[in-house]
N, C-alpha and C positions, 0 to 999 in steps of 0.2 A: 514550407518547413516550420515555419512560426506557429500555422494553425496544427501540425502534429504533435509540439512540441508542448502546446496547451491542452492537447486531448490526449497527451500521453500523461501529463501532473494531473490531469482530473482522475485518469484511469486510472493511476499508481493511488492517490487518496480514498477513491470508491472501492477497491480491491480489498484495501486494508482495513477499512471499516466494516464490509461483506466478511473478511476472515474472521476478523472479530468478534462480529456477531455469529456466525455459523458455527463457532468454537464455544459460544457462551462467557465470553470473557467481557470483562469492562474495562475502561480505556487503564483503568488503575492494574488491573490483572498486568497486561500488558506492559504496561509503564516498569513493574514489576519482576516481571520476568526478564524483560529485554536490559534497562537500566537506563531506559529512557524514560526523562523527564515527562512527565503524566501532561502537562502542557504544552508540552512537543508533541505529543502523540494527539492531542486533539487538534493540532496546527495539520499534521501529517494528515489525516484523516479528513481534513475538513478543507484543503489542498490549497491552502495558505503557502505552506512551506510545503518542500520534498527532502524527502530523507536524504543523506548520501548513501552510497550505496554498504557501507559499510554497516549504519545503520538500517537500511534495508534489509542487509541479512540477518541480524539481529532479529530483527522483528520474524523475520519470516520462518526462523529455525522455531520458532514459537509454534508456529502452524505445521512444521517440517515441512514445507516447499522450498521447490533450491527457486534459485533466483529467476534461470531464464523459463521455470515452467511460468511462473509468476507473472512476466514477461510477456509470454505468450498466451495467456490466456487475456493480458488487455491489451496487444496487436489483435486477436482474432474478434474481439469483440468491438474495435476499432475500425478492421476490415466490413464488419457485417453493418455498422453503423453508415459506413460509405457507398454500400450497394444496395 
């Protein structure tokens, strides 16, 4: 459980870095739009810290993804990493 539970905080930081860039935005855009501290967001990102999920959706209405698609795209790429 402990080892999912660190490939799930890696996953949630790699996704949101991946958004960001696929979106063209800088960590300031973001910071920006969401009303998160620009150094939060590089914590978030660099998977130091994890968001709550409060600011999780925040962030993520940025990108317009609802939470559990978000979710499940780093389960399945957690899955593929296991087999």
């Amino acid at each position: 459980m402990l080892e999912e539970i660190k490939f799930l905080r890696s996953g949630i930081a790699k996704e949101l870095k991946k958004l960001r860039i696929e979106n063209d935005y800088t960590q300031e855009d973001v910071s920006l739009k969401s009303g998160v501290n620009i150094g939060t967001i590089v914590r978030y990102e660099q998977g130091s810290v994890t968001a709550s999920l409060d600011k999780l959706c925040e962030i993520l209405e940025i990108y317009n993804i609802d939470l559990h698609i978000f979710f499940k795209l780093i389960y399945e790429k957690m899955y593929r990493n296991n087999n």
